[in-house]
MIDRENGU-349362 format. One record per residue (C-alpha): residue in one letter; x, y, z. Coordinates in steps of 0.001 Angstrom, whole numbers, plus 500000, padded with zeros to 6 digits. Layout:
N
<lofi resn="a" X="X" Y="Y" Z="Z"/>
...
***
This chain:
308
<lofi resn="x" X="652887" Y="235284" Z="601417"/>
<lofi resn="x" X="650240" Y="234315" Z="599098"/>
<lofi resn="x" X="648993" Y="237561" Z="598215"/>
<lofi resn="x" X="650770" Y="238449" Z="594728"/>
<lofi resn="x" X="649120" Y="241926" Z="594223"/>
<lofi resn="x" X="647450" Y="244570" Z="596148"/>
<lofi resn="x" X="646045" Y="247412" Z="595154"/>
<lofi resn="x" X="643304" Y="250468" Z="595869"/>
<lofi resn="x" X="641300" Y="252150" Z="593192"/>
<lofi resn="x" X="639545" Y="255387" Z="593312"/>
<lofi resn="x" X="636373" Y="255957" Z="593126"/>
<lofi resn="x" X="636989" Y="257106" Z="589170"/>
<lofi resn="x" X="638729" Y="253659" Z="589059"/>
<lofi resn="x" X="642552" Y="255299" Z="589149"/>
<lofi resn="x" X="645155" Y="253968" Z="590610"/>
<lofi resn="x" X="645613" Y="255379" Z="593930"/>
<lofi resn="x" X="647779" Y="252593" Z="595831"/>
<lofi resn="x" X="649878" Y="249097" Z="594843"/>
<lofi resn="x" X="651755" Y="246345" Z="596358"/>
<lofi resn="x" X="653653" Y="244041" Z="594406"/>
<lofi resn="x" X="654623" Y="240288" Z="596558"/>
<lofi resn="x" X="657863" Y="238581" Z="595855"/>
<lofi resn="x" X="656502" Y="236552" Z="593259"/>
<lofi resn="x" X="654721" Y="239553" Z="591301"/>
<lofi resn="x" X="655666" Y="242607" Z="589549"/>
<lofi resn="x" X="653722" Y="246165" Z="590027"/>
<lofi resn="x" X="653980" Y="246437" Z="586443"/>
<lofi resn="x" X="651624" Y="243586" Z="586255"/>
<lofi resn="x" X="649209" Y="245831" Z="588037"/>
<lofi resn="x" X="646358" Y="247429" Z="585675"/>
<lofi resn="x" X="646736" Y="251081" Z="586115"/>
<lofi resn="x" X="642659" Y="251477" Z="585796"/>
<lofi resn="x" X="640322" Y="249558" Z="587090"/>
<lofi resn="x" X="637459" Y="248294" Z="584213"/>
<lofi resn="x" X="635034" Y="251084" Z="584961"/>
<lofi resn="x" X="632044" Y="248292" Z="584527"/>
<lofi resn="x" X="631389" Y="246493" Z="588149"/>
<lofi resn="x" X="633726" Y="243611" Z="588185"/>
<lofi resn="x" X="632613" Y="239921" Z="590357"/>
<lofi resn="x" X="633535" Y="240347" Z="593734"/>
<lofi resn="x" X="635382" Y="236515" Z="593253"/>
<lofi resn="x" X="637005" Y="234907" Z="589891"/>
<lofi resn="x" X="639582" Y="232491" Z="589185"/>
<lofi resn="x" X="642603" Y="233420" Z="586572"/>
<lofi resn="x" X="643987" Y="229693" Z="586492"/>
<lofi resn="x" X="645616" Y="229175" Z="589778"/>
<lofi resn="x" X="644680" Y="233085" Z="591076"/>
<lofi resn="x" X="641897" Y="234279" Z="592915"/>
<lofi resn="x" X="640776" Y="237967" Z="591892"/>
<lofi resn="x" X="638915" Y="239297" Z="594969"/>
<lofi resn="x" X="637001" Y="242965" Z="594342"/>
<lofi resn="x" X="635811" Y="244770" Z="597100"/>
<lofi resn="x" X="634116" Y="248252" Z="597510"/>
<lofi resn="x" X="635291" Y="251173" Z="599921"/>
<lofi resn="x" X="632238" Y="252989" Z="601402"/>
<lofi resn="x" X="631168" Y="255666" Z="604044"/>
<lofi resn="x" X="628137" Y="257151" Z="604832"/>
<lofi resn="x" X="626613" Y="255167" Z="601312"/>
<lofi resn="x" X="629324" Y="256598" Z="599398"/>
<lofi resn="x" X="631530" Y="254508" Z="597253"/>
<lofi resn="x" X="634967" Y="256048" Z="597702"/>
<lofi resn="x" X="636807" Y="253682" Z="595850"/>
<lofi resn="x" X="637880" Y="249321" Z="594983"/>
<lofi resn="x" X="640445" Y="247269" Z="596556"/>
<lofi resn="x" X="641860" Y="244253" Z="594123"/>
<lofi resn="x" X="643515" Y="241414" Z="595723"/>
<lofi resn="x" X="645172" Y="238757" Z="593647"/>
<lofi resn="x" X="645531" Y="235938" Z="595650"/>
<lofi resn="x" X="647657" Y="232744" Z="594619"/>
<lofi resn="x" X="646376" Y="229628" Z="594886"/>
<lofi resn="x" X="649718" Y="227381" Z="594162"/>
<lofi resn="x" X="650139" Y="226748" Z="598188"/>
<lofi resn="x" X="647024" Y="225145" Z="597697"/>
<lofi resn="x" X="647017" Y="223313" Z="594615"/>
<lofi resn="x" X="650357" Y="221480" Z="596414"/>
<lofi resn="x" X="648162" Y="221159" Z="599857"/>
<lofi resn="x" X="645780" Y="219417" Z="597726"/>
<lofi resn="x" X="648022" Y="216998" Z="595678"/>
<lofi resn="x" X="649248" Y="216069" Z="599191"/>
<lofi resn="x" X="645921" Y="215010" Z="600616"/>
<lofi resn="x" X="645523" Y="213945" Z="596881"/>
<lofi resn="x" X="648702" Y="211595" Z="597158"/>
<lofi resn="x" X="647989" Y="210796" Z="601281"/>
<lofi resn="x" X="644541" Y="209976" Z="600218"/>
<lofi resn="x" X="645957" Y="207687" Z="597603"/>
<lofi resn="x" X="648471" Y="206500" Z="599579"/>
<lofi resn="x" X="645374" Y="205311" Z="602670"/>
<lofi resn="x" X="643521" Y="203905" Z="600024"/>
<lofi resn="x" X="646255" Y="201587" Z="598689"/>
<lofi resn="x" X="647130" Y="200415" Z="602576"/>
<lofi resn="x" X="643365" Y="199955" Z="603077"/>
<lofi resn="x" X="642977" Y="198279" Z="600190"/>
<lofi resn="x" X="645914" Y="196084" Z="600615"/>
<lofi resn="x" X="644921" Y="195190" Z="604160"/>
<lofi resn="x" X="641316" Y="194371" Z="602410"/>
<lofi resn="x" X="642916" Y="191957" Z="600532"/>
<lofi resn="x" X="644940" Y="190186" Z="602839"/>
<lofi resn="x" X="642073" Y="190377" Z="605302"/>
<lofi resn="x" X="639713" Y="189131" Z="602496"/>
<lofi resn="x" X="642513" Y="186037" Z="601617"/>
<lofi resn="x" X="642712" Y="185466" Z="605458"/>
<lofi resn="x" X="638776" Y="184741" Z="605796"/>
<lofi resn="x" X="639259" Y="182839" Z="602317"/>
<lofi resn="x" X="641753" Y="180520" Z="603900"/>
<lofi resn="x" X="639436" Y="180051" Z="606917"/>
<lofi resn="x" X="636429" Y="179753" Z="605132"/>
<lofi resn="x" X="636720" Y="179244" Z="601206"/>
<lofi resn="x" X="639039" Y="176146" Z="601552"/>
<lofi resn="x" X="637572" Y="173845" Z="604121"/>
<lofi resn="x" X="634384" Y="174434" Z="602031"/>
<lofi resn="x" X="635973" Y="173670" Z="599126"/>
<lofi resn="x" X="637627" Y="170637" Z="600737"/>
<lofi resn="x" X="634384" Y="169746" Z="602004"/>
<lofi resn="x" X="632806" Y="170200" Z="598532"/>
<lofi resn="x" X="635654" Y="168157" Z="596906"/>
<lofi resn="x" X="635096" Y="164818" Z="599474"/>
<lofi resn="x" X="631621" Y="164838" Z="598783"/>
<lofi resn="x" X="631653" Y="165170" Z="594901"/>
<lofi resn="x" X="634471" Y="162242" Z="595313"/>
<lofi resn="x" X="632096" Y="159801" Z="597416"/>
<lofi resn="x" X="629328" Y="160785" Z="595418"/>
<lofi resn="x" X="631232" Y="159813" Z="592326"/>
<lofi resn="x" X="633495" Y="157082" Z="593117"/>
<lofi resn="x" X="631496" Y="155412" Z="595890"/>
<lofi resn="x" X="634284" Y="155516" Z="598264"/>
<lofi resn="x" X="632795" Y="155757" Z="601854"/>
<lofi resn="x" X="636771" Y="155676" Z="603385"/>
<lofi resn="x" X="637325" Y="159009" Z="602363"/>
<lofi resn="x" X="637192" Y="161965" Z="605127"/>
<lofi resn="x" X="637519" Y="166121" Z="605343"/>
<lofi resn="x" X="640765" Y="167640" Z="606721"/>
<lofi resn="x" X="638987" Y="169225" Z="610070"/>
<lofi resn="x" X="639781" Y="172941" Z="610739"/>
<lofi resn="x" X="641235" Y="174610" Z="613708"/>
<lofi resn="x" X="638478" Y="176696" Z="614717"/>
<lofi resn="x" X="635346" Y="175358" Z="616695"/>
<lofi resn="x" X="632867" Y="177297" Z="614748"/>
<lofi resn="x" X="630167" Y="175959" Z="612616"/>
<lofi resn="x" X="632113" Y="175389" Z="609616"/>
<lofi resn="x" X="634089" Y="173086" Z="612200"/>
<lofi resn="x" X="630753" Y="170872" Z="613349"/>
<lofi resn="x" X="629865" Y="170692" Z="609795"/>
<lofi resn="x" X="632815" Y="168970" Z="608827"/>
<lofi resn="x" X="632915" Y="166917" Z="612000"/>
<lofi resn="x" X="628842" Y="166094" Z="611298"/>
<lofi resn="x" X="630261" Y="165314" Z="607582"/>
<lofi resn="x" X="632740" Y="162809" Z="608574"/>
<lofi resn="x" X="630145" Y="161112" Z="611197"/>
<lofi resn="x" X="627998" Y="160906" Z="608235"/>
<lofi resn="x" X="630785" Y="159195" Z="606418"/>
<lofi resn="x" X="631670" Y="156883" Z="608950"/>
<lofi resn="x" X="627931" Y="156091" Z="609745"/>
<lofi resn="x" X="627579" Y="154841" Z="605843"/>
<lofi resn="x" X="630968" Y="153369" Z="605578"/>
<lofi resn="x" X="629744" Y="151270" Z="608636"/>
<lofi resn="x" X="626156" Y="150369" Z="606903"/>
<lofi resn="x" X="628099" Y="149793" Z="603100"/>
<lofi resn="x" X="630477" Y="146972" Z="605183"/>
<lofi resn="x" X="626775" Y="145514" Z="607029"/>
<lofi resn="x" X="625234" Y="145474" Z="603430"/>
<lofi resn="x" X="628185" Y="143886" Z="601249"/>
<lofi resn="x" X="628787" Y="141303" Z="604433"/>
<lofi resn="x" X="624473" Y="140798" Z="604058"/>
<lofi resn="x" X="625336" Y="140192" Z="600460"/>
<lofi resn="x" X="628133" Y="137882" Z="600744"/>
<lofi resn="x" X="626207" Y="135499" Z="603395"/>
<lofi resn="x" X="622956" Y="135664" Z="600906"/>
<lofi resn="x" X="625658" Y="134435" Z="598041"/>
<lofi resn="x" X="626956" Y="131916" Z="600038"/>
<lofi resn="x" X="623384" Y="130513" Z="601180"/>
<lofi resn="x" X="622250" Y="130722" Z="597572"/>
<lofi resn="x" X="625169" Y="128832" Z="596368"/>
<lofi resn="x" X="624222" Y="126226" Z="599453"/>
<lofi resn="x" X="620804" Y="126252" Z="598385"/>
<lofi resn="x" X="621184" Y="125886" Z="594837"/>
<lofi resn="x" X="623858" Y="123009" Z="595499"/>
<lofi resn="x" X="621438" Y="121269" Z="597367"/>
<lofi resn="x" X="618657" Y="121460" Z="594568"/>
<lofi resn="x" X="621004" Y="120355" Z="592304"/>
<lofi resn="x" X="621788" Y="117150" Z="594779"/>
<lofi resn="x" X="617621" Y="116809" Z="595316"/>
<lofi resn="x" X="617451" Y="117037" Z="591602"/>
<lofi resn="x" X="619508" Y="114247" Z="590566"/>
<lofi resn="x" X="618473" Y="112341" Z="593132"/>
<lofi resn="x" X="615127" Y="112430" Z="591942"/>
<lofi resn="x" X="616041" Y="111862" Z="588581"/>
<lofi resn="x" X="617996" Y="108817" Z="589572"/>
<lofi resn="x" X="614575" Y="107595" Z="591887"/>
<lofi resn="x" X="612147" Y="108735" Z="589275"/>
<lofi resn="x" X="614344" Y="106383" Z="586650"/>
<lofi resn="x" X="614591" Y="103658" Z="589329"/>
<lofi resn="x" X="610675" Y="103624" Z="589412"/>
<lofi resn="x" X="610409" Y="103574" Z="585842"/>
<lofi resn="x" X="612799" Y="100618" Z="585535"/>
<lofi resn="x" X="610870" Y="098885" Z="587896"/>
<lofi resn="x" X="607434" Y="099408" Z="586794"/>
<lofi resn="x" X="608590" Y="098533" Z="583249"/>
<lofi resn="x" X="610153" Y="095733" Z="584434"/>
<lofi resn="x" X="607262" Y="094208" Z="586710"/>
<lofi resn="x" X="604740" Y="095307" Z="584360"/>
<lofi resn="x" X="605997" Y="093195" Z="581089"/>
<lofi resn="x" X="607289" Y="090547" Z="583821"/>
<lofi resn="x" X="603150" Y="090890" Z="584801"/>
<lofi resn="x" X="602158" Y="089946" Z="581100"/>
<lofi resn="x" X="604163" Y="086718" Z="580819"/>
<lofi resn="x" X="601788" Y="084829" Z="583361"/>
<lofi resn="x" X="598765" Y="086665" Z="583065"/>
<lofi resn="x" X="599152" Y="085705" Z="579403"/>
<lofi resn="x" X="599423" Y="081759" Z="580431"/>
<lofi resn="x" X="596385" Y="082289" Z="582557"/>
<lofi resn="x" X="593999" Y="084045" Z="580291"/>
<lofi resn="x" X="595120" Y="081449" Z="577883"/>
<lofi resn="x" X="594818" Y="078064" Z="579597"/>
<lofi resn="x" X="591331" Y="079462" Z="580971"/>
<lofi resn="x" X="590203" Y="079817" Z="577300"/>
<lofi resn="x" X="591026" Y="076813" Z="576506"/>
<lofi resn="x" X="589442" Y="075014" Z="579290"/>
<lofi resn="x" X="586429" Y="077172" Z="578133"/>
<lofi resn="x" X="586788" Y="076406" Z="574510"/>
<lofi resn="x" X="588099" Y="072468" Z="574903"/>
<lofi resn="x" X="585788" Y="071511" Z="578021"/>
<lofi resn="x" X="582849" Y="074020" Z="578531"/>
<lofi resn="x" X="580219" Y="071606" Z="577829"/>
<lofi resn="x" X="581149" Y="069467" Z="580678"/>
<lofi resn="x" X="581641" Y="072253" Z="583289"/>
<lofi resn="x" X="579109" Y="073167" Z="585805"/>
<lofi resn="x" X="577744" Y="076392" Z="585845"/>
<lofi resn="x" X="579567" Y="077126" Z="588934"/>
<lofi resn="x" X="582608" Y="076005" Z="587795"/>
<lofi resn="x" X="582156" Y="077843" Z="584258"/>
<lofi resn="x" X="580990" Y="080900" Z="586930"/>
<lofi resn="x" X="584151" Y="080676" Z="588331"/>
<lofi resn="x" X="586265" Y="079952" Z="585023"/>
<lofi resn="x" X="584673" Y="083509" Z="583627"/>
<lofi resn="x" X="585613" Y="085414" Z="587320"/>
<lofi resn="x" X="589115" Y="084080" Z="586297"/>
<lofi resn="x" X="589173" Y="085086" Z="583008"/>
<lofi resn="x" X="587438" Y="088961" Z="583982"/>
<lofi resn="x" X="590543" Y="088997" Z="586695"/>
<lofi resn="x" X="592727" Y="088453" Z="584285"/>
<lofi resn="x" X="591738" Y="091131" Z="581779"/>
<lofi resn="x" X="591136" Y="093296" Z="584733"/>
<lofi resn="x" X="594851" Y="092709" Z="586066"/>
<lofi resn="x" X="595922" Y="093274" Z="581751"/>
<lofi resn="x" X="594594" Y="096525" Z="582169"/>
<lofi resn="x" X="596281" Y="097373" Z="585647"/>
<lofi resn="x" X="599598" Y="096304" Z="583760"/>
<lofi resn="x" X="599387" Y="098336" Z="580743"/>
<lofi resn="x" X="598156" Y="101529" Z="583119"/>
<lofi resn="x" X="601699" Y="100860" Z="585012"/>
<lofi resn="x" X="603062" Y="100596" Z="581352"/>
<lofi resn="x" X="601445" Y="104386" Z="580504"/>
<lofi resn="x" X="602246" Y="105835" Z="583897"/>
<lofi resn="x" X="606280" Y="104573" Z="582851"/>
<lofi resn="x" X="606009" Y="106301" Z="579479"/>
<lofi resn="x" X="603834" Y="109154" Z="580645"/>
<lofi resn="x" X="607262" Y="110145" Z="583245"/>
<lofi resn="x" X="609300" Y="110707" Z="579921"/>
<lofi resn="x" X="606430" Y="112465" Z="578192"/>
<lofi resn="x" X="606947" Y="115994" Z="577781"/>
<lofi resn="x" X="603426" Y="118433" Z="578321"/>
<lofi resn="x" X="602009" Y="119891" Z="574948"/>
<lofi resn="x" X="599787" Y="122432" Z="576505"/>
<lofi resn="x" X="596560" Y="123405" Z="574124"/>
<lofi resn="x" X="593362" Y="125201" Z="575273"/>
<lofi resn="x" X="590902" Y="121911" Z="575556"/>
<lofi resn="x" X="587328" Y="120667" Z="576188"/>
<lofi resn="x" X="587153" Y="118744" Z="579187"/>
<lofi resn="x" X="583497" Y="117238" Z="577936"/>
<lofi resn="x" X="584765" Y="115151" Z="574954"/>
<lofi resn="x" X="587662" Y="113535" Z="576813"/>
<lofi resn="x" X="585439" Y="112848" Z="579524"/>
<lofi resn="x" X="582695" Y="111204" Z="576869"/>
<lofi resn="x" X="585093" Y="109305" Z="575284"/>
<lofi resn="x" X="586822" Y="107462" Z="578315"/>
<lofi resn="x" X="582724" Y="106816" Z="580164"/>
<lofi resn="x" X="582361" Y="105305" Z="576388"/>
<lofi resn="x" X="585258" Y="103309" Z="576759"/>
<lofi resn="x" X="584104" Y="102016" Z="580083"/>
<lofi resn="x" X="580580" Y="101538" Z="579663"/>
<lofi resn="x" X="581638" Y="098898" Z="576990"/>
<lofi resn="x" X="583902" Y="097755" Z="579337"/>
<lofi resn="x" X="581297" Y="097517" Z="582324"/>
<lofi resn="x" X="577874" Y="096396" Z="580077"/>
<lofi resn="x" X="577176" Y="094104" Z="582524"/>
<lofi resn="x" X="577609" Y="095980" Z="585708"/>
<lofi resn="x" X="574860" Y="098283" Z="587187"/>
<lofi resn="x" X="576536" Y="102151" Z="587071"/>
<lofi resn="x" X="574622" Y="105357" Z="586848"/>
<lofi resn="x" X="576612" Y="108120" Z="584947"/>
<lofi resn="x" X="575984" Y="111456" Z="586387"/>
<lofi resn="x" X="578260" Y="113673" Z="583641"/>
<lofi resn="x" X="577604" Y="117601" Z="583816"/>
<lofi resn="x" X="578890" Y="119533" Z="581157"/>
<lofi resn="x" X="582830" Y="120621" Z="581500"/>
<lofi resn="x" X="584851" Y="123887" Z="580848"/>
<lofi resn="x" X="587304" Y="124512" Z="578484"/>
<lofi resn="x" X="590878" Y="124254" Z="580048"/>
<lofi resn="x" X="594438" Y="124566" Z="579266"/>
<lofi resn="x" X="595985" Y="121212" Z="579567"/>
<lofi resn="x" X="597320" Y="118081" Z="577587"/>
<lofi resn="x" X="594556" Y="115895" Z="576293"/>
<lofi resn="x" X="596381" Y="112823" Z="575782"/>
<lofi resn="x" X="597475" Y="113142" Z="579563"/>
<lofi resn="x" X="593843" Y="114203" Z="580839"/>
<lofi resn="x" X="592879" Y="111726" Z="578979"/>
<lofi resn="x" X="594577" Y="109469" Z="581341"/>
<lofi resn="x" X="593553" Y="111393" Z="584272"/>
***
């Protein structure tokens, strides 16, 4: 049914024998065939032109034409065309909810798991956990290892900030204690002060009569002493001067306690020469062999090495 026309040609290229199909007139048929070989195959928009020789014994008797329509086909093909089209929309529809099914079972617990750990990470929040998933796969162990992981630090954060709050407490102990040592001392240290100002100018007051009354039994009676008495008188007098000194040391030591340290880089060989010249004038009469080597330079107070 798809052959339109039919026909035979002579060898001359006449006519010799037609048929027309339903949807073809004979009229349509050339009456001579082009006398110039024609291709055994061509298309005339949707019909196929097929040529073909008649031959015996290697003589060409004559041509047969058939014109063959192609319209059955064209409409097979927009079939498979539209069946194709139709597969490839079902496939790719089941692609996509395929593809949105492994999404669901792998995209958002990831996400989930991205968007806990971004939240501890920036707010610090160790309470926080993953949603677990259904399936027992490694996405699922991840998660679970995740949350372990979570719990595991949450448990260490609480050990730390409890650490902290003991170390607080004990430093707040500690530092109330020190503050209880410190004024305690302070009240001691001006206790002692009180008292060694006190004794030491109470010291003077009869030192004072005795240094005095000796002088004048020097001054007033010395001819008529002894030696041995005037021996004695002068050990009097020397204890005297020596228990003066011992008073006004307490008296330094008292004012030294309110002294505050002015720290200067210092010679440690002219303080020391100065107090063995003090001394020596002190002790002329006494048999002492000064051994002094010479001294660094330190940082210190002079007036308080001095002392020293």
């Amino acid at each position: 049914r798809n052959i339109m026309t039919a026909a035979i040609y002579s060898a001359d290229g006449t006519l010799f024998a037609a048929y027309a199909g339903q949807t073809a007139n004979k009229t349509s048929i050339p009456r001579a065939l082009d006398q110039q070989q024609p291709d055994p195959v061509r298309f005339e928009g949707r019909t196929l032109h097929i040529y073909h020789a008649i031959a015996a014994d290697g003589e060409r008797l004559g041509t047969v034409h058939l014109a063959y329509s192609l319209d059955d086909l064209f409409a097979d093909l927009a079939r498979y065309v539209g069946i194709a089209g139709l597969v490839l929309a079902l496939s790719v529809l089941a692609a996509v909810l395929f593809v949105s099914k492994i999404q669901r079972t792998l995209s958002e617990p990831i996400a989930r798991l991205v968007a806990t750990a971004q939240a501890v990470s920036r707010e610090k929040d160790y309470t926080l956990r993953v949603e677990p998933t259904q399936n027992r796969d490694e996405l699922g162990e991840l998660t679970e290892t995740f949350n372990e992981m979570l719990i595991q630090i949450q448990s260490r954060d609480a050990e730390v900030q409890a650490g902290k709050e003991r170390f607080h407490k004990l430093n707040e102990e500690l530092e109330q204690r020190v503050r209880r040592r410190t004024a305690e001392l302070e009240a001691i240290n001006k206790e002692l002060e009180a008292f060694t100002y006190s004794v030491s100018h109470d010291l003077r007051a009869p030192l004072r009569r005795i240094d005095g009354f000796a002088n004048l039994l020097v001054e007033q009676h010395g001819a008529h002493l002894s030696d041995q008495a005037a021996h004695y008188l002068r050990r009097v007098r020397e204890g005297t001067r020596h228990m003066g000194q011992l008073v006004d040391d307490l008296l330094n030591l008292a004012r030294l306690g309110r002294k505050d340290l002015g720290l200067q880089v210092t010679g440690l060989s002219p303080i020391v020469d100065d107090v063995a010249g003090s001394l020596k004038r002190e002790a002329a009469d006494r048999a002492i062999e000064w051994r002094i080597r010479p001294l660094p330079f330190v940082e210190c107070d002079p007036a308080l090495m001095g002392v020293v």
